[in-house]
OpenMM code with the backbone's topology and positions (N, CA, C; nanometers):
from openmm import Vec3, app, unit

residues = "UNK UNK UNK UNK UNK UNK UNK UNK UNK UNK UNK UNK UNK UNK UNK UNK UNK UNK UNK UNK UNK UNK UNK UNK UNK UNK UNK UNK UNK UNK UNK UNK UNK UNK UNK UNK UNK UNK UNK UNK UNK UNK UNK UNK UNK UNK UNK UNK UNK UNK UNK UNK UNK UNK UNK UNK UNK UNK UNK UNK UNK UNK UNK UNK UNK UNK UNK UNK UNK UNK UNK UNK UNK UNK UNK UNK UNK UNK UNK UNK UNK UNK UNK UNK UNK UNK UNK UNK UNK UNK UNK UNK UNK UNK UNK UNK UNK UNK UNK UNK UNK UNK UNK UNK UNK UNK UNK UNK UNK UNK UNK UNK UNK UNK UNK UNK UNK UNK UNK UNK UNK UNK UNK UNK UNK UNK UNK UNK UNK UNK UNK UNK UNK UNK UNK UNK UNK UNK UNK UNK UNK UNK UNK UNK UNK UNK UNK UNK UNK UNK UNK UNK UNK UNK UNK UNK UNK UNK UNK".split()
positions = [
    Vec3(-0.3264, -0.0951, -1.1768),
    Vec3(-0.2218, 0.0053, -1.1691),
    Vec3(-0.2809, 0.1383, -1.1268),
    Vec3(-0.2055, 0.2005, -1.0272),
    Vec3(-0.2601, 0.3515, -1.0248),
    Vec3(-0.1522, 0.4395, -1.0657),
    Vec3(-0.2397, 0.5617, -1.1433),
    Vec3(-0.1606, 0.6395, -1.2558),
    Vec3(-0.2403, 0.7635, -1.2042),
    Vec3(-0.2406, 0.7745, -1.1261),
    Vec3(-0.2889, 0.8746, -1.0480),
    Vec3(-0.2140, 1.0187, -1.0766),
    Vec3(-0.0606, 1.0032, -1.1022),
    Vec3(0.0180, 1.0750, -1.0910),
    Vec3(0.0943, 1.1221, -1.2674),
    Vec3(0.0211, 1.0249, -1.3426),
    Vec3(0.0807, 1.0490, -1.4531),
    Vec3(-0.0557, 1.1382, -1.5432),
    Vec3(0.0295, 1.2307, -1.5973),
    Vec3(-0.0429, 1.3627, -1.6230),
    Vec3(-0.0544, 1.3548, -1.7995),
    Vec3(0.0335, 1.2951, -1.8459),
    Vec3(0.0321, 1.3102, -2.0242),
    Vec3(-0.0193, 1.1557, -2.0570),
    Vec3(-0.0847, 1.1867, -2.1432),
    Vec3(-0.1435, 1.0583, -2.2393),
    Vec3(-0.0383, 1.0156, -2.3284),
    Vec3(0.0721, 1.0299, -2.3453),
    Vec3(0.1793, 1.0005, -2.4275),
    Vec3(0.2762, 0.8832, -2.3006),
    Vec3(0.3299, 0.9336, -2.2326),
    Vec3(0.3609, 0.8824, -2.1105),
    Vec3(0.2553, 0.7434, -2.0677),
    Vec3(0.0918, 0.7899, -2.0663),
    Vec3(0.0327, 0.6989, -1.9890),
    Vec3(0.0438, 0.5761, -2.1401),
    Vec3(0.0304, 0.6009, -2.2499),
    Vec3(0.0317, 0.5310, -2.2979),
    Vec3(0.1316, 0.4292, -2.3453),
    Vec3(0.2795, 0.4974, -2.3275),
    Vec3(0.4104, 0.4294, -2.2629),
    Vec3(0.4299, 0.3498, -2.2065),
    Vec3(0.3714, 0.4026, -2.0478),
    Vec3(0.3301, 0.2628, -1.9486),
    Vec3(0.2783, 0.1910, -1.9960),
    Vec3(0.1344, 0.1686, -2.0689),
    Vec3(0.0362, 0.0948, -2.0437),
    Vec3(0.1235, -0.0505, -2.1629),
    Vec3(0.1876, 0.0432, -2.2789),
    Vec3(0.2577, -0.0171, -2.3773),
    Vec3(0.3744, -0.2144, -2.2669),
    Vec3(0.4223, -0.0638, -2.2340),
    Vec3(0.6045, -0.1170, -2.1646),
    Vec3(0.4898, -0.2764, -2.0392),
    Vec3(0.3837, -0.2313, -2.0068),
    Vec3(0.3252, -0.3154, -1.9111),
    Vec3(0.2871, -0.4211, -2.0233),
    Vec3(0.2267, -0.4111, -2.1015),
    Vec3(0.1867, -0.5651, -2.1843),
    Vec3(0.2917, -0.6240, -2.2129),
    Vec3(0.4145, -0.5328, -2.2603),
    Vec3(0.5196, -0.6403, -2.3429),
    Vec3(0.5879, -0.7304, -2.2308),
    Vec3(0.5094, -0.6662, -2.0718),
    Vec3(0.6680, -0.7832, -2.0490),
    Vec3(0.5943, -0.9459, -2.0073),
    Vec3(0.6990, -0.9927, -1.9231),
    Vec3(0.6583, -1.1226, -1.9316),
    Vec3(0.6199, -1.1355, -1.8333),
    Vec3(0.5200, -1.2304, -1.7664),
    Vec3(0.4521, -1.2438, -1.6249),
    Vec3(0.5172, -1.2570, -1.4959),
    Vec3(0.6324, -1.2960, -1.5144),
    Vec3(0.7400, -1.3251, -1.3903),
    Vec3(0.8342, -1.1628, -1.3775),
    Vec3(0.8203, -1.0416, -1.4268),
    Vec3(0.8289, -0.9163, -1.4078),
    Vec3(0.7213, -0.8299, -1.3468),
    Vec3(0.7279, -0.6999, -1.3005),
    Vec3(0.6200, -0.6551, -1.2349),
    Vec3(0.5925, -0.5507, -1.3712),
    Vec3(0.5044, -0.5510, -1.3696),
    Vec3(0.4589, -0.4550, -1.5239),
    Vec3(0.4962, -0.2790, -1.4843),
    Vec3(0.4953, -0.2489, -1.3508),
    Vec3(0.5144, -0.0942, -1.3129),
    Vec3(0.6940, -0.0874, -1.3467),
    Vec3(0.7748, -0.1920, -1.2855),
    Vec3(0.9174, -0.1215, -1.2948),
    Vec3(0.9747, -0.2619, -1.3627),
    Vec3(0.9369, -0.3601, -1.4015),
    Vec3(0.9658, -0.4556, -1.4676),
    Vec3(1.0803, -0.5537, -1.4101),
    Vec3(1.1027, -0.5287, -1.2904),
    Vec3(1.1805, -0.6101, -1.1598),
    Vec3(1.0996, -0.7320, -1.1631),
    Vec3(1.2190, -0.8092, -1.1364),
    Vec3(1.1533, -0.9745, -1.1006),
    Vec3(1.0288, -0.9645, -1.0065),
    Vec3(0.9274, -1.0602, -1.0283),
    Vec3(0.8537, -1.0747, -0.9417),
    Vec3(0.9408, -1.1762, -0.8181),
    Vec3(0.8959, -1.1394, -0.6600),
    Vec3(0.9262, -1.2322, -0.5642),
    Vec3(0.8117, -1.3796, -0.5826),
    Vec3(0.9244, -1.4896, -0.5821),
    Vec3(0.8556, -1.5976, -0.5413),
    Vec3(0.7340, -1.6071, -0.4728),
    Vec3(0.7659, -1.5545, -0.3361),
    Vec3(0.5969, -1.5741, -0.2330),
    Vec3(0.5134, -1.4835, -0.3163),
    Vec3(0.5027, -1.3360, -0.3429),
    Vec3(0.4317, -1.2737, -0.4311),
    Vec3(0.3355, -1.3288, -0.4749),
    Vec3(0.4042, -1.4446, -0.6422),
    Vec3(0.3386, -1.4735, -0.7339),
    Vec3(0.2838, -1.5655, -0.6762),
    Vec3(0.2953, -1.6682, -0.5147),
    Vec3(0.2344, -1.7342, -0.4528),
    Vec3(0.0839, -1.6982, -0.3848),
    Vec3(0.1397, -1.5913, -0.3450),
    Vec3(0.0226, -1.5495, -0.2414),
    Vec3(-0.1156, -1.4566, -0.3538),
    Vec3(-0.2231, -1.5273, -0.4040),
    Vec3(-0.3151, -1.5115, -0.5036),
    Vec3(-0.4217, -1.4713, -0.3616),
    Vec3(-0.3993, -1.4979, -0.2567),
    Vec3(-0.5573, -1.5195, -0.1669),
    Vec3(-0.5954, -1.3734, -0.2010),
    Vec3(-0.6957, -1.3473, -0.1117),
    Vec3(-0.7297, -1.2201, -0.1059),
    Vec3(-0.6544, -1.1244, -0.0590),
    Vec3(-0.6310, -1.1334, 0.0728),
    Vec3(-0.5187, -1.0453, 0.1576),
    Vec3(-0.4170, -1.0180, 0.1160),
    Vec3(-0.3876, -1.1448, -0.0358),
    Vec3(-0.2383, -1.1431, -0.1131),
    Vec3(-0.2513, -1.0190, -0.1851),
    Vec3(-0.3739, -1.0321, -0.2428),
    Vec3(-0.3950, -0.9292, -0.3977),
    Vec3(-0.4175, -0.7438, -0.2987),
    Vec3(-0.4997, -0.7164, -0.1871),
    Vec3(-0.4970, -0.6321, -0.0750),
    Vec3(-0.3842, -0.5766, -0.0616),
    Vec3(-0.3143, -0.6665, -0.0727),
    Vec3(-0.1422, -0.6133, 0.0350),
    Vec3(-0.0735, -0.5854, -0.0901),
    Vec3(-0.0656, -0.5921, -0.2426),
    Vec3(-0.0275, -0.6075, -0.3651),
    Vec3(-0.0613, -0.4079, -0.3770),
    Vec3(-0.2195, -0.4056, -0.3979),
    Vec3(-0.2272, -0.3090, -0.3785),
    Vec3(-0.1934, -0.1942, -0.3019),
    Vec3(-0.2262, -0.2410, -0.1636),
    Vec3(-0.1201, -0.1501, -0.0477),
    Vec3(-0.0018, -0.1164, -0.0820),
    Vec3(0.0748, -0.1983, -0.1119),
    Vec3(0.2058, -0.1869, -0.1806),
    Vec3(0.1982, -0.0638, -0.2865),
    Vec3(0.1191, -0.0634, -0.4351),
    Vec3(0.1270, 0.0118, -0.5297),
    Vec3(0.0924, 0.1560, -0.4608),
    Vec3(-0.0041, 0.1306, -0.4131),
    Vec3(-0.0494, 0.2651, -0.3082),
    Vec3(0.0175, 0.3576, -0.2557),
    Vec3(0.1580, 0.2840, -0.1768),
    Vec3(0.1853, 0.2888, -0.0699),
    Vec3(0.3456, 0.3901, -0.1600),
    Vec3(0.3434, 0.3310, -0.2801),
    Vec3(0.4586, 0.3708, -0.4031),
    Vec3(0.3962, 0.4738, -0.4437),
    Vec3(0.2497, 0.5016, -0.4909),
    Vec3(0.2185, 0.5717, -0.5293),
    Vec3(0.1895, 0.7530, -0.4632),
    Vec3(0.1692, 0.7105, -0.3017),
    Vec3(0.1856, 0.7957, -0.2161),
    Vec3(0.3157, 0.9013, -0.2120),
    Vec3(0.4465, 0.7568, -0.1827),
    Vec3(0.5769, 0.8320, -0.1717),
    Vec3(0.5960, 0.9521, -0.2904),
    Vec3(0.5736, 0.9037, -0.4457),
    Vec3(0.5850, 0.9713, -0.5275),
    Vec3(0.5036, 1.1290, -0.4922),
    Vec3(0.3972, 1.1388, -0.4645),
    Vec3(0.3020, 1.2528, -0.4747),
    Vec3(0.3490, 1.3279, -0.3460),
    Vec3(0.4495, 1.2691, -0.2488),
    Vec3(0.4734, 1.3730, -0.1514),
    Vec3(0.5947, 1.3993, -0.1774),
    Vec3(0.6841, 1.3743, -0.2798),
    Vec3(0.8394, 1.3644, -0.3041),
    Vec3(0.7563, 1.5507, -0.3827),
    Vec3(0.8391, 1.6901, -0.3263),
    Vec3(0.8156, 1.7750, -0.3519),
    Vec3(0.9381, 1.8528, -0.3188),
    Vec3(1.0128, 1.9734, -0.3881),
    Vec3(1.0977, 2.0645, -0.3970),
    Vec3(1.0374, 2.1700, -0.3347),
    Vec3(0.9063, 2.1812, -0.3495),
    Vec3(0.8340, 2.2957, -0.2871),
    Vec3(0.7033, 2.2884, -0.2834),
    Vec3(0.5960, 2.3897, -0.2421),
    Vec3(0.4322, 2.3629, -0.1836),
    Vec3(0.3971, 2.2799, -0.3327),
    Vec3(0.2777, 2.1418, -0.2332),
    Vec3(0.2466, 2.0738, -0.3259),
    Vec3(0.0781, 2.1509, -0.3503),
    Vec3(0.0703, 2.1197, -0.4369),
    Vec3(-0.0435, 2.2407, -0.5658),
    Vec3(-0.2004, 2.1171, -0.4685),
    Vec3(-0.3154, 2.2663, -0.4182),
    Vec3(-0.4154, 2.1443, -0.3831),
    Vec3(-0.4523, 2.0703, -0.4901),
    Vec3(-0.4802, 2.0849, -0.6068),
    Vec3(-0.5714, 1.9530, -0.7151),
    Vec3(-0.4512, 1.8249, -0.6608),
    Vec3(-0.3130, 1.8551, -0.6740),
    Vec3(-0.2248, 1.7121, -0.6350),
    Vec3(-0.2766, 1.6842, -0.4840),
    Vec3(-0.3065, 1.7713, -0.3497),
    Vec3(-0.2904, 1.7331, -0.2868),
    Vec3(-0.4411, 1.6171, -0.2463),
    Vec3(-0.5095, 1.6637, -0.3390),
    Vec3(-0.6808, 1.6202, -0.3672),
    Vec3(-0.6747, 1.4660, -0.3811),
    Vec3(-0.5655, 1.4369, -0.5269),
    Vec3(-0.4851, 1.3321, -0.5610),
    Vec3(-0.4495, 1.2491, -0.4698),
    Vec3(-0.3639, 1.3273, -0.3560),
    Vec3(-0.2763, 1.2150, -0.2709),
    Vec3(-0.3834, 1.1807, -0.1758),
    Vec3(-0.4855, 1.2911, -0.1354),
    Vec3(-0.5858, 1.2177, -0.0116),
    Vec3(-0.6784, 1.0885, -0.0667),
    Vec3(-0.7229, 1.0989, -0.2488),
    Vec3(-0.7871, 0.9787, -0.2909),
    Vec3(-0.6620, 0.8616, -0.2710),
    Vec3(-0.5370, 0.8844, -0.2728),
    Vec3(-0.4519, 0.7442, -0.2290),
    Vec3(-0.4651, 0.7075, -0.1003),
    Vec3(-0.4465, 0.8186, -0.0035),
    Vec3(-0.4666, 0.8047, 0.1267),
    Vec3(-0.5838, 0.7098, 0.1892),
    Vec3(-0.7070, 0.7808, 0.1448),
    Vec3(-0.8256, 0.6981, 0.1693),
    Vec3(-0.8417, 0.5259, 0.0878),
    Vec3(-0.8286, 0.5635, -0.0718),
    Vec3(-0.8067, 0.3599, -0.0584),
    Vec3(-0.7041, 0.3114, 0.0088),
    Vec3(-0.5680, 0.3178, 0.0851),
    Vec3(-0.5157, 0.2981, 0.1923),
    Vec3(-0.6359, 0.2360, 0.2659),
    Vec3(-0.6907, 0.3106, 0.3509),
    Vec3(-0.7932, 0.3224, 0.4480),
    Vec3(-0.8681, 0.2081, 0.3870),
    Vec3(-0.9057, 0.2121, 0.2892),
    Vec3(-1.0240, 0.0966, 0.2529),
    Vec3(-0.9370, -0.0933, 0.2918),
    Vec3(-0.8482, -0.0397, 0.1993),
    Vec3(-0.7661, -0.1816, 0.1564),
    Vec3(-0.7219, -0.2343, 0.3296),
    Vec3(-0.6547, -0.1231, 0.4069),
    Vec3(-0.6287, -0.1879, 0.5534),
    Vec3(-0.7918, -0.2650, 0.6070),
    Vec3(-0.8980, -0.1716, 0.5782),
    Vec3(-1.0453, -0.2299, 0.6369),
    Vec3(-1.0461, -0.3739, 0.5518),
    Vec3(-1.0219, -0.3642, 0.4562),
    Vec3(-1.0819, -0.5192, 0.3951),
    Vec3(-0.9795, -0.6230, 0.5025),
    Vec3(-0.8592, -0.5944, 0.4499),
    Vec3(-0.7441, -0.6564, 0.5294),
    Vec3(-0.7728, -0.7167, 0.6405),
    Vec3(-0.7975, -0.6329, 0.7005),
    Vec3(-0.8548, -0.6779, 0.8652),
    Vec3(-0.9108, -0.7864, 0.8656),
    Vec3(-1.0629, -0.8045, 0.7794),
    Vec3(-1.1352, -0.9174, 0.7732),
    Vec3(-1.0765, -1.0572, 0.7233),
    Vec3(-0.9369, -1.0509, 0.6717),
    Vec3(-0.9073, -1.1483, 0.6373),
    Vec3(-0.7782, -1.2421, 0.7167),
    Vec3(-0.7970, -1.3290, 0.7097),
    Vec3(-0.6853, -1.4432, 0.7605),
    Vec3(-0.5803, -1.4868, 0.7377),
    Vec3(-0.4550, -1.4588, 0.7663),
    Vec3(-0.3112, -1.4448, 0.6815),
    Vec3(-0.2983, -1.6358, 0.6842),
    Vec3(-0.2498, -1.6907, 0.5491),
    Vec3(-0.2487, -1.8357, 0.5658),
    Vec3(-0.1226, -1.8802, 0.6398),
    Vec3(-0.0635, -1.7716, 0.7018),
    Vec3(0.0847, -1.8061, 0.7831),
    Vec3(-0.0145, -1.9132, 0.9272),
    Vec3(-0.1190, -1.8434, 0.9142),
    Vec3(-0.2072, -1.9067, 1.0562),
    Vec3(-0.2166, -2.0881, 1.0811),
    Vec3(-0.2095, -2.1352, 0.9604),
    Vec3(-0.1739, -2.2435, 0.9434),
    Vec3(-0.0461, -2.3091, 1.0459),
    Vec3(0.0745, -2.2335, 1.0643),
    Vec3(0.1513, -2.2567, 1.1407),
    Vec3(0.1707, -2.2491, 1.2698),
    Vec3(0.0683, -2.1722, 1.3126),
    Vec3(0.0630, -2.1354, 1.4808),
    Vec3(-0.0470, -2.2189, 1.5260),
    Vec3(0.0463, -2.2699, 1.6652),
    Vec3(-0.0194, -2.3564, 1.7357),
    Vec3(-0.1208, -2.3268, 1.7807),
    Vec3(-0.2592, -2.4429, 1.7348),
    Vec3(-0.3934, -2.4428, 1.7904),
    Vec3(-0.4106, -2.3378, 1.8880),
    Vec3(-0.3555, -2.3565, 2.0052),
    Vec3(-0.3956, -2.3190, 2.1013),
    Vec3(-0.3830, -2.1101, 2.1098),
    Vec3(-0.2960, -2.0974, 1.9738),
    Vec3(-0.2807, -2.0176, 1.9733),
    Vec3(-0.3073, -1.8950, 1.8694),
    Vec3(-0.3865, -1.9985, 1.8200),
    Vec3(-0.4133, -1.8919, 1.6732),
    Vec3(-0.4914, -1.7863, 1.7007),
    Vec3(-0.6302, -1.8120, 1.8259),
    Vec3(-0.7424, -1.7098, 1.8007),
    Vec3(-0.6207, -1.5686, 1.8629),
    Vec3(-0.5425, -1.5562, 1.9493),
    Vec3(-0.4804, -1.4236, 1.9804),
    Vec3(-0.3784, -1.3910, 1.8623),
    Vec3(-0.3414, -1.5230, 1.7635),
    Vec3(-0.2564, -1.4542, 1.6697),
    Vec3(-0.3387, -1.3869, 1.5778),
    Vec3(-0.4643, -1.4200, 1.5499),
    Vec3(-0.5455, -1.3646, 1.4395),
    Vec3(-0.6087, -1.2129, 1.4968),
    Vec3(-0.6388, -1.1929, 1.6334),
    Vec3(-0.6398, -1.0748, 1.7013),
    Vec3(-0.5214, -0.9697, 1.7179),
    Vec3(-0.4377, -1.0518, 1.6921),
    Vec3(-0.3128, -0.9757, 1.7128),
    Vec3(-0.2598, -0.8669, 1.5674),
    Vec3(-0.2966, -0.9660, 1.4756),
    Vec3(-0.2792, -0.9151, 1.3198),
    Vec3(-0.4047, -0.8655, 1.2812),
    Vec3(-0.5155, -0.8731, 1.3493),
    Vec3(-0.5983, -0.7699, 1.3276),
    Vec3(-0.5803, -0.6152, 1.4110),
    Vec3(-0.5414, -0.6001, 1.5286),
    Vec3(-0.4635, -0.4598, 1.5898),
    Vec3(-0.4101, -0.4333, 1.4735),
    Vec3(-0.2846, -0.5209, 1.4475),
    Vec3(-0.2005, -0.4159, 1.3277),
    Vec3(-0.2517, -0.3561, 1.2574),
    Vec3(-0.3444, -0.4088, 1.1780),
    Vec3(-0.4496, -0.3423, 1.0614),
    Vec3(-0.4918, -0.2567, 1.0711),
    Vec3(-0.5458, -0.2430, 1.1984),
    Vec3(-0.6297, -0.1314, 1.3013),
    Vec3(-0.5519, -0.0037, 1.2782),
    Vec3(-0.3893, -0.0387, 1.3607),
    Vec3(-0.3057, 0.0623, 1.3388),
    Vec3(-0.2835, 0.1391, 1.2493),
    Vec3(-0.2420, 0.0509, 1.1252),
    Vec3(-0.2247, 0.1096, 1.0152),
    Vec3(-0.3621, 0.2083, 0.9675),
    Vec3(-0.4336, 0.1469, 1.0023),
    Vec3(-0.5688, 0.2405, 0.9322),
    Vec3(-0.5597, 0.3600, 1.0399),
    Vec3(-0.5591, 0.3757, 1.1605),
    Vec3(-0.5278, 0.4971, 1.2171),
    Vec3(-0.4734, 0.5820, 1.2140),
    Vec3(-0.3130, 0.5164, 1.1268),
    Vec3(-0.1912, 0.6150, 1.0967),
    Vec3(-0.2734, 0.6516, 0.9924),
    Vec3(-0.2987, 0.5716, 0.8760),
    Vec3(-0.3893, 0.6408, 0.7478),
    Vec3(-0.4958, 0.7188, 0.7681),
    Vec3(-0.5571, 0.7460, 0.8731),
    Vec3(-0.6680, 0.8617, 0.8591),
    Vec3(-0.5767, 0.9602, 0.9975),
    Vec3(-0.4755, 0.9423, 1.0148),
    Vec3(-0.3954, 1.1106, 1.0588),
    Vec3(-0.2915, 1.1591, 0.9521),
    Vec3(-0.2609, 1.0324, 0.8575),
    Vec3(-0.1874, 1.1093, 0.7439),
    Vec3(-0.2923, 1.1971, 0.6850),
    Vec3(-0.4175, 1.1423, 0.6548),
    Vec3(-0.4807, 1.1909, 0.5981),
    Vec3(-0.5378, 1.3885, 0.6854),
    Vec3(-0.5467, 1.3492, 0.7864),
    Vec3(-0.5486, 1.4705, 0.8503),
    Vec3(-0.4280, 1.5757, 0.8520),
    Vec3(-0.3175, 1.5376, 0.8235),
    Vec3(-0.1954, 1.6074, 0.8237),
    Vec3(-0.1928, 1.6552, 0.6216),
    Vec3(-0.2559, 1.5651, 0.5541),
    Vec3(-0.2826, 1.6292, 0.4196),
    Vec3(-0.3696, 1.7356, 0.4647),
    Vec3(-0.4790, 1.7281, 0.4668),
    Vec3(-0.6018, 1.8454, 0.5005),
    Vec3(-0.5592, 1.9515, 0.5858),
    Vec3(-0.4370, 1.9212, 0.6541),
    Vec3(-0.4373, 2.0415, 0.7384),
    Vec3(-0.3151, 2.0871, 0.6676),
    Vec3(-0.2569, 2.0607, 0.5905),
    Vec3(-0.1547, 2.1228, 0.4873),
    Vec3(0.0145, 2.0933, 0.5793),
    Vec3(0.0090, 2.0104, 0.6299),
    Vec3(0.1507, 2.0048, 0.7463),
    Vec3(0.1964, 1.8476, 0.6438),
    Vec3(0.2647, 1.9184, 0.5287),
    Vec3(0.3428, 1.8088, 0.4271),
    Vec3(0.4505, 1.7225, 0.5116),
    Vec3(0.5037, 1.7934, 0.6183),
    Vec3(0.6142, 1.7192, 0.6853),
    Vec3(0.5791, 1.6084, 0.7756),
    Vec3(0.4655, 1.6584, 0.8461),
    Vec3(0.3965, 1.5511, 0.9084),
    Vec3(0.3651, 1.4444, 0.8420),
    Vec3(0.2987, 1.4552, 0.7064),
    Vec3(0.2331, 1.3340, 0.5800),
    Vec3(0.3675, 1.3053, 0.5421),
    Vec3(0.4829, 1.3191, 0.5216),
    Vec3(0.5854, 1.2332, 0.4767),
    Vec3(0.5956, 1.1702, 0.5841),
    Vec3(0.6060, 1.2104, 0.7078),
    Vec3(0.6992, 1.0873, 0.8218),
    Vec3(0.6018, 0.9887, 0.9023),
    Vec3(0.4648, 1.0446, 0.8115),
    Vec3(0.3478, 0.9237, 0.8319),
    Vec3(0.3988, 0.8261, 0.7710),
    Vec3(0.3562, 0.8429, 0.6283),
    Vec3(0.4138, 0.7805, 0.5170),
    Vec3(0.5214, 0.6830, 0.5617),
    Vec3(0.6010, 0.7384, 0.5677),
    Vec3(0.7288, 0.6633, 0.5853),
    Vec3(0.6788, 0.5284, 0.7547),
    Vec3(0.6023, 0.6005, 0.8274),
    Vec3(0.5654, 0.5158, 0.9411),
    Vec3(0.5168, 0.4068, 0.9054),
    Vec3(0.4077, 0.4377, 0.8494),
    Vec3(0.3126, 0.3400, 0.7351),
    Vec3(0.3903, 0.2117, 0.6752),
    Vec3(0.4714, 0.2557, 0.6586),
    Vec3(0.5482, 0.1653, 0.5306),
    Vec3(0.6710, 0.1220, 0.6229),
    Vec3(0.6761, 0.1735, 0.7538),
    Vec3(0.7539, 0.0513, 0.8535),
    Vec3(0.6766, -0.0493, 0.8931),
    Vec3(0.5746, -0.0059, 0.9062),
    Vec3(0.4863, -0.1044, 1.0404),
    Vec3(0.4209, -0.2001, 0.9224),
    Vec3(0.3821, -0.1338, 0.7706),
    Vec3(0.3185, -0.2593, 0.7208),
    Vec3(0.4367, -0.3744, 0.6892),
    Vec3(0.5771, -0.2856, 0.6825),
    Vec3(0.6714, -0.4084, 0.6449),
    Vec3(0.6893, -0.5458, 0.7628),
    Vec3(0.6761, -0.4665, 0.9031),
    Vec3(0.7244, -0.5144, 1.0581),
    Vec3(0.5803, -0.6356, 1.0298),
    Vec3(0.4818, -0.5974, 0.9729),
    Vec3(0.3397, -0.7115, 0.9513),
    Vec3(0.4073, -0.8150, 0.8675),
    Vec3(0.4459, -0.7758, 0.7429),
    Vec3(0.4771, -0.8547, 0.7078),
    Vec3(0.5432, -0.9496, 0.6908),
    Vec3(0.6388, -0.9210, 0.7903),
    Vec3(0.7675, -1.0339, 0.8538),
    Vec3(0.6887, -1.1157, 0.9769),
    Vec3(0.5762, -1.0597, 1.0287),
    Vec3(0.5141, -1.1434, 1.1242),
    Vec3(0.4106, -1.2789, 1.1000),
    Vec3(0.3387, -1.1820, 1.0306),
    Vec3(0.2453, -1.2528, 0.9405),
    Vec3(0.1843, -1.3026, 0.8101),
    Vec3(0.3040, -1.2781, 0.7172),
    Vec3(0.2870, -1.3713, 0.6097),
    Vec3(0.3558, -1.4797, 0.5796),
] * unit.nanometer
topology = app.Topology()
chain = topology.addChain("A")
for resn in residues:
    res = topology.addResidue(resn, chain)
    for name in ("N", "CA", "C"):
        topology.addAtom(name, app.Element.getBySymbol(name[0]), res)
């Protein structure tokens, strides 16, 4: 879990509470059903993209702002930004088991193909990250939000 964003030990200890009691077929952050493929997909790239996901939640939250976000938060959102960056690099190296379904002849350009994406995404993630550092919040939301099209547009391709 990242709690990156939660500031009181009363609260964190809330979560951490509300996360043991539930039952394994819930997600321990908002306690919503888990999806079927989800609790399927254990590989590596499964548990990667799990994280991306929390990340990717955890981001939206830290740029959701009424007004200038304070640097120690914005310090915060670039350590999300960058494991982004990591988790797309691992990603890359790995093999979506959808590959199983594409014809022989065609897998080595599908596995090149879903490695670009990765690529992408990690590119958008180190100009969000440049649009944090350079203090242009509007730019880092409609990254954000880019981010979280293109990893969805992956995931209708390739999982």
């Amino acid at each position: 879990m990242n709690f990156r964003f939660l500031t009181s030990s009363a609260v964190l200890g809330g979560v951490l509470l509300f996360a043991a009691a539930q039952p394994a077929d819930v997600t321990p952050e908002t306690g919503a059903p888990v999806r079927q493929d989800d609790q399927d997909d254990e590989t590596q790239l499964g548990l990667y993209m799990s994280d991306i996901n929390r990340n990717l939640k955890a981001l939206k939250t830290g740029l959701e702002s009424d007004g200038p976000i304070p640097p120690a938060r914005v310090v915060e959102i670039i350590g999300v930004v960058r494991e982004l960056q990591v988790l797309f690099t691992k990603s890359r190296n790995e093999t979506p088991v959808r590959v199983e379904e594409v014809a022989e002849d065609e897998r080595a350009q599908w596995i090149l193909d879903f490695q670009l994406s990765m690529l992408g995404l990690s590119r958008q993630a180190i100009e969000l990250e440049s649009a944090l550092l350079n203090g242009d919040f509007e730019a880092a939301g409609a990254l954000r939000k880019e981010i979280a099209g293109a990893k969805r547009l992956g995931h209708r391709t390739y999982k």
